[in-house]
C-alpha positions in Angstrom: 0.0 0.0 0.0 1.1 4.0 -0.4 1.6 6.1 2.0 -1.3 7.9 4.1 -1.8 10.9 2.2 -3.0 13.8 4.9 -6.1 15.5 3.7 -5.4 19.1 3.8 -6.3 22.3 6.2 -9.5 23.3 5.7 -8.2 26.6 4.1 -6.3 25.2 1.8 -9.2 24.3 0.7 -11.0 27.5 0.1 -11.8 29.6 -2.8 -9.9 31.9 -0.7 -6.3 30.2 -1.1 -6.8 29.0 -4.7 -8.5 32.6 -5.8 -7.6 35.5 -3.6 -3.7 34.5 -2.6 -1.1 36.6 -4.3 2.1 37.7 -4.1 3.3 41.7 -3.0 4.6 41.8 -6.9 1.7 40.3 -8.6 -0.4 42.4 -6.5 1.5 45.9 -7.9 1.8 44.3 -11.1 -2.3 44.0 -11.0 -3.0 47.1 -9.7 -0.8 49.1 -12.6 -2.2 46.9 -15.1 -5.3 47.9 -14.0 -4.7 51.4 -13.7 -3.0 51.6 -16.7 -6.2 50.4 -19.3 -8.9 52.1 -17.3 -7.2 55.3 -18.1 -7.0 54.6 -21.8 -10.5 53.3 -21.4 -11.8 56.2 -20.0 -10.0 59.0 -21.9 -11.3 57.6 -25.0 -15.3 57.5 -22.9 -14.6 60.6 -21.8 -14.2 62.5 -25.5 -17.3 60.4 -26.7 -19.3 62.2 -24.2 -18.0 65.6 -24.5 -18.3 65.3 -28.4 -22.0 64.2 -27.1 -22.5 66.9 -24.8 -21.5 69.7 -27.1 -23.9 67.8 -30.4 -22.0 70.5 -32.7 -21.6 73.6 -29.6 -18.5 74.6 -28.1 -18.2 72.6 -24.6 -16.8 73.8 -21.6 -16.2 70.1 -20.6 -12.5 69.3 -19.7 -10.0 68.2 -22.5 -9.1 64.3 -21.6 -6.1 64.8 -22.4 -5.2 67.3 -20.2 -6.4 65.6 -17.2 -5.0 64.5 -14.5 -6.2 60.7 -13.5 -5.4 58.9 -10.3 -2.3 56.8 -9.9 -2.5 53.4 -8.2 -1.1 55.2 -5.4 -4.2 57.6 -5.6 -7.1 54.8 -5.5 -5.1 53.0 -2.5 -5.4 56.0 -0.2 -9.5 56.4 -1.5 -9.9 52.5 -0.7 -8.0 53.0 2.8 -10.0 55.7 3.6 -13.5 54.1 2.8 -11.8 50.6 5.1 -12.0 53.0 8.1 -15.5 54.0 7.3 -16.6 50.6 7.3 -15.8 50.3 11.0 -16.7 53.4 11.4 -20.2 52.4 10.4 -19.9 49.0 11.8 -19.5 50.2 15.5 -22.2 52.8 15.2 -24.4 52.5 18.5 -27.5 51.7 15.4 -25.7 49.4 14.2 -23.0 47.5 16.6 -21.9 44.6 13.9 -19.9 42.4 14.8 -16.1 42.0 13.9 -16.7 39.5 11.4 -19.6 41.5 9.9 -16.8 44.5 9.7 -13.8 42.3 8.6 -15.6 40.5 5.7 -17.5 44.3 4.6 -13.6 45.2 4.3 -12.7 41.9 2.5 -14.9 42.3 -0.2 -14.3 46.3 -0.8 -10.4 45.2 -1.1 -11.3 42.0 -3.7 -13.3 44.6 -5.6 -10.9 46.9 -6.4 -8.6 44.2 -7.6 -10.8 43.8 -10.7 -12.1 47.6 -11.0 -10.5 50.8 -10.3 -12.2 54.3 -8.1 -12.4 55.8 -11.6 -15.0 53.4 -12.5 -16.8 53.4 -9.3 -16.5 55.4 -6.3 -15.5 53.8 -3.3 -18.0 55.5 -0.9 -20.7 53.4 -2.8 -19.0 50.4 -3.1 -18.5 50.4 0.4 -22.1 50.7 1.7 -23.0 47.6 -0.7 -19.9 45.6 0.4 -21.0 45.9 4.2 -25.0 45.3 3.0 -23.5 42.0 1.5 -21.3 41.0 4.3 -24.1 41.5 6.9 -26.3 38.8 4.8 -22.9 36.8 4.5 -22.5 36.6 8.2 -25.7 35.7 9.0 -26.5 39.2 10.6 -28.8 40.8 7.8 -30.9 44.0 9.1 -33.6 45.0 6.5 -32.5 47.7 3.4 -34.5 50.2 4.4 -33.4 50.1 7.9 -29.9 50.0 6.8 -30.5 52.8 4.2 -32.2 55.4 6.9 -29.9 55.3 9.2 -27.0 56.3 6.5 -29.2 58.9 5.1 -28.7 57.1 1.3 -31.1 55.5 -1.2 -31.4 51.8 -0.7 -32.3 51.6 -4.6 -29.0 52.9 -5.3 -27.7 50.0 -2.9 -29.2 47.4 -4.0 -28.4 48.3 -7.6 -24.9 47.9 -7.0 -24.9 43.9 -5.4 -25.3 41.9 -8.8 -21.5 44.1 -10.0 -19.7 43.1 -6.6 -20.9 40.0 -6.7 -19.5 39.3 -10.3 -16.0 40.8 -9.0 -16.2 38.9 -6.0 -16.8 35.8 -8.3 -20.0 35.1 -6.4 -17.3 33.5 -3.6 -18.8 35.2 -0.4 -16.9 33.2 2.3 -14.1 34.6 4.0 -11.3 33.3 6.6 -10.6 36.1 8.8 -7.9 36.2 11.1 -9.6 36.9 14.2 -11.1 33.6 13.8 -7.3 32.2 14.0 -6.4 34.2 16.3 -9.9 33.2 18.7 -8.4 29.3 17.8 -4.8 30.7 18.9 -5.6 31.8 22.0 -7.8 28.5 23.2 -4.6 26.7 22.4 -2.6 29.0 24.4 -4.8 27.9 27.3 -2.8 24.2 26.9 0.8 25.6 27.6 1.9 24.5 30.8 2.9 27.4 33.6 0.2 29.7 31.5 -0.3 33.2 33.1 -3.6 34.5 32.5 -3.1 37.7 33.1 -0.2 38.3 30.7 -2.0 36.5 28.2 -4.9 37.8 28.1 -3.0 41.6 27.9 -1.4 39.4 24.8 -4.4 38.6 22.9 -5.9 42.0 23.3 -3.0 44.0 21.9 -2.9 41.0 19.2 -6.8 41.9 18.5 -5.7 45.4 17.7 -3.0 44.4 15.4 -5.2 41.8 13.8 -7.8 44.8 13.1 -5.2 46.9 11.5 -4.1 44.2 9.1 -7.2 44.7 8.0 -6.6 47.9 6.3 -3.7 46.0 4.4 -3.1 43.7 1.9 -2.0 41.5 4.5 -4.9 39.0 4.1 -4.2 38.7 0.2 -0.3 37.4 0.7 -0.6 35.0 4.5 -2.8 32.9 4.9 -5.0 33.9 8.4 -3.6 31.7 11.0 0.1 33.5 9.5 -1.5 36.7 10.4 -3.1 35.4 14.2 0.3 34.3 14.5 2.1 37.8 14.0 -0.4 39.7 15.8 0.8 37.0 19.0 4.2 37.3 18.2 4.2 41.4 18.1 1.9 41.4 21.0 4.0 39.1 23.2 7.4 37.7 21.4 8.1 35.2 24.3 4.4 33.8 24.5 4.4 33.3 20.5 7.6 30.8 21.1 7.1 29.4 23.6 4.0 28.0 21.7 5.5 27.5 18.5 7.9 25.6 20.5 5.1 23.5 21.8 3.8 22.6 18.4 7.6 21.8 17.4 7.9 19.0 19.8 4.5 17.7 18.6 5.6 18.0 15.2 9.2 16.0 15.9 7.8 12.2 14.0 6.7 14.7 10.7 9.6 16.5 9.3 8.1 18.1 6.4 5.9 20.0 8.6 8.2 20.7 11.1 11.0 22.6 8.5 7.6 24.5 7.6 7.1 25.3 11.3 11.1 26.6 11.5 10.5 28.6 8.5 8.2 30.9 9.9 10.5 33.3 11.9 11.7 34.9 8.2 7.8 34.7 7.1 6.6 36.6 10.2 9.9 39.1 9.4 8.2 40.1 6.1 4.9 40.0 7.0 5.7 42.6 10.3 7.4 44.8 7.1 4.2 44.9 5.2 2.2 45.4 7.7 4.6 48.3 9.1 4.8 50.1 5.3 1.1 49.6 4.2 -0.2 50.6 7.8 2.3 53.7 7.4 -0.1 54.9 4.3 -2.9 53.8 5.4 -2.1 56.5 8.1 -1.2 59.3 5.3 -4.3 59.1 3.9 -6.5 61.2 6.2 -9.5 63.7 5.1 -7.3 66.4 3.4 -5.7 64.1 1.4 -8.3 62.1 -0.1 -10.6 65.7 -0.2 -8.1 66.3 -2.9 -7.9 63.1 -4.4 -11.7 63.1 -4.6 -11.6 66.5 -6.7 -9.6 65.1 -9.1 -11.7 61.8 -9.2 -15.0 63.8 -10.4 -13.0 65.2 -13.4 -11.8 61.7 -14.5 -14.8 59.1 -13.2 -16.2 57.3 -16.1 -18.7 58.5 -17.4 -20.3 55.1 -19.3 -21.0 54.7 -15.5 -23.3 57.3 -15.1 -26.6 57.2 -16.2 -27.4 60.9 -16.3 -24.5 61.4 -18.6 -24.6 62.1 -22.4 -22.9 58.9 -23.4 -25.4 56.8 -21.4 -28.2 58.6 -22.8 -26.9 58.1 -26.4 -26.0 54.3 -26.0 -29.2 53.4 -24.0 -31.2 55.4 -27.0 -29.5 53.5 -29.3 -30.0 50.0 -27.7 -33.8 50.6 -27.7 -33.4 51.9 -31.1 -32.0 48.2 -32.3 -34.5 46.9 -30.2 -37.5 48.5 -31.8 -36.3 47.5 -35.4 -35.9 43.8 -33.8 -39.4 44.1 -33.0 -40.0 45.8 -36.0 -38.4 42.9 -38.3 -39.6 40.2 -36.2 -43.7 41.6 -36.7 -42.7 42.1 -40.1 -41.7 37.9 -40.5 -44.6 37.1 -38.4 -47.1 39.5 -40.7 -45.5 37.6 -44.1 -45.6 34.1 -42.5 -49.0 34.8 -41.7 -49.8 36.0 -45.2 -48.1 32.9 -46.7 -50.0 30.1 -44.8 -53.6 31.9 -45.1 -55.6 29.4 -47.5 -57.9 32.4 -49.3 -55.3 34.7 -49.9 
C-alpha cells in the first residue's frame, strides 16, 4: 500500500487560497495593469461624451487629455479611507456589527478593487453595498430600508450595486478572517503548561488590535489567516508566541516536512511585520485632506459610461432601444409575411 496521504487544512481548501492569494509583486503588477487600461479606457469614454455633450456647440467640458487621472497610489489612499469607514459604520451605536460583519464588509471592498479601479466606481458606494453583502454573509442581515435610513442614502442605489460586486467577488462570499485564527490561537494557548492568564490575556488584546489593522492591508491577500493570528501573538508578546510554537515543534518532531515549515516561519513573520509596518504607514497618510483632494480630481476623471445621467449613457441606452425597436420591428414584419403565406384564401 502507499503512504497515508494527509487530507489538507480546511483553508487550503478554500476559494480563498486557490482565488484570492497573491504575491506583493503580482499584487502591484495587478493594480498598474489595471490602472494603466482604465485610463486609456476612459480618456477615449470621456471624448465620446464631451463630443455628445456639445452635439455641434463649443463645450466647456475638460479636454481628456489634459487631465490628470489617479495613480494606483491615488485609488489606495480612497480604498483605505472608505476601510476606516466601514468600521466606522460598523461600531455605530444603530448598528454594533460584529467583527466578522466588519472584517468581511472590508474583505470584499479590497477583492473589488482588484478587478475595478475608483475611476469606475467610487469607493463611498462600493463600500455601503460591500457591508450590506457581508451582513447577509455573516448571518446578521438587518432590512434595506433600515440599513438605508440610518445612513441617510437610497437603498435603490444600494441594491443596484450587489449583482457588480458579486461578479468581482466571483459570487465567492466566504471569507477566513484572522480573528477567527487568532480566537483558535488563544484556546490553544490555554494548553501551555505554567500559563499566566493575566499576561495572556494583555497578549491577545493588543494581538486583537493588530489583527484589526491588518485589515486595512493587503496583508490578508499574501498569508494565509492563521500567519496573520500568529504575527499579531508574536508582536503582542514575542516570548508567548515561542514558547507556543515551541510546543507545536515538539509535537511535530515524528513529521519532518511540517516541522521545516514550522522553522521557516521566523523569516515569514519578518516580512509580514514589514508589510504590515509600510502599508499601515499609508494607510495613516491618507487622512480627510488628502483624499478631499484626491476626490476632486476623481469627479473630473470618473467614467462616465457609469453614469446614467450622462450624455454617453443617454446616447448608448437610445440606441439600444433603437435596435431593439427594429428587432421588434423585423420580427412583426416575418410574423405579418408568414402569416400571409400560410392563409388558405389569400
Amino acid at each position: 500500500m502507499g503512504a497515508e496521504v494527509e487530507p489538507l487544512p480546511l483553508y487550503e481548501q478554500s476559494s480563498q487560497d486557490r482565488d484570492w492569494r497573491f504575491s506583493v509583486s503580482s499584487l502591484a503588477k495587478m493594480r498598474q495593469d489595471l490602472n494603466r487600461a482604465a485610463i486609456q479606457r476612459i480618456k477615449s469614454t470621456l471624448e465620446e461624451d464631451r463630443a455628445a455633450t456639445s452635439a455641434g456647440t463649443e463645450s466647456d467640458a475638460a479636454d481628456p487629455s489634459e487631465l490628470t487621472f489617479l495613480s494606483v497610489q491615488d485609488e489606495q489612499a480612497l480604498v483605505s479611507f472608505y476601510l476606516t469607514k466601514i468600521a466606522q459604520i460598523s461600531q455605530a451605536p444603530f448598528f454594533r456589527f460584529s467583527h466578522t460583519v466588519e472584517s468581511t464588509a472590508m474583505t470584499f471592498l479590497k477583492r473589488f478593487y482588484l478587478r475595478n479601479t475608483c475611476m469606475d466606481y467610487h469607493p463611498k458606494k462600493i463600500m455601503l453595498t460591500c457591508l450590506f453583502l457581508a451582513t447577509k454573509t455573516e448571518n446578521q442581515m438587518v432590512p434595506i430600508d433600515f440599513f438605508a435610513s440610518k445612513l441617510k442614502e437610497d437603498q435603490a442605489a444600494i441594491l443596484s450595486l450587489e449583482f457588480v460586486i458579486s461578479q468581482s467577488l466571483k459570487f465567492q462570499y466566504s471569507v477566513h478572517g484572522a480573528h477567527n485564527a487568532l480566537r483558535g490561537l488563544s484556546l490553544d494557548l490555554q494548553s501551555l503548561p505554567g500559563l499566566d492568564e493575566t499576561r495572556s490575556a494583555g497578549a491577545l488584546e493588543r494581538a486583537r488590535e493588530t489583527v484589526k489593522a491588518s485589515r486595512l492591508t493587503d496583508l490578508e491577500f499574501v498569508f494565509p489567516p492563521s500567519q496573520i493570528a500568529l504575527l499579531a501573538l508574536w508582536q503582542a508578546d514575542t516570548e508567548l508566541a515561542e514558547q507556543w510554537l515551541q510546543s507545536k515543534l515538539d509535537r511535530l518532531q515524528p513529521h519532518q516536512g511540517q516541522l521545516k515549515e514550522m522553522s521557516a516561519l521566523g523569516n515569514v513573520l519578518t516580512t509580514a511585520q514589514e508589510l504590515l509596518a509600510s502599508q499601515s504607514a499609508q494607510c495613516t497618510a491618507a487622512t480627510t485632506e488628502v483624499v478631499r483632494t484626491i476626490d476632486k480630481r476623481l469627479r473630473l476623471c470618473t467614467n462616465p459610461a457609469k453614469d446614467p445621467n450622462s450624455a454617453i449613457s443617454k446616447k448608448r441606452q437610445a440606441q439600444v432601444e433603437a435596435e431593439q425597436l427594429e428587432k421588434k420591428r423585423a420580427k412583426a414584419e416575418t410574423h405579418a409575411a408568414k402569416v400571409e403565406e400560410e392563409d388558405p384564401f389569400n
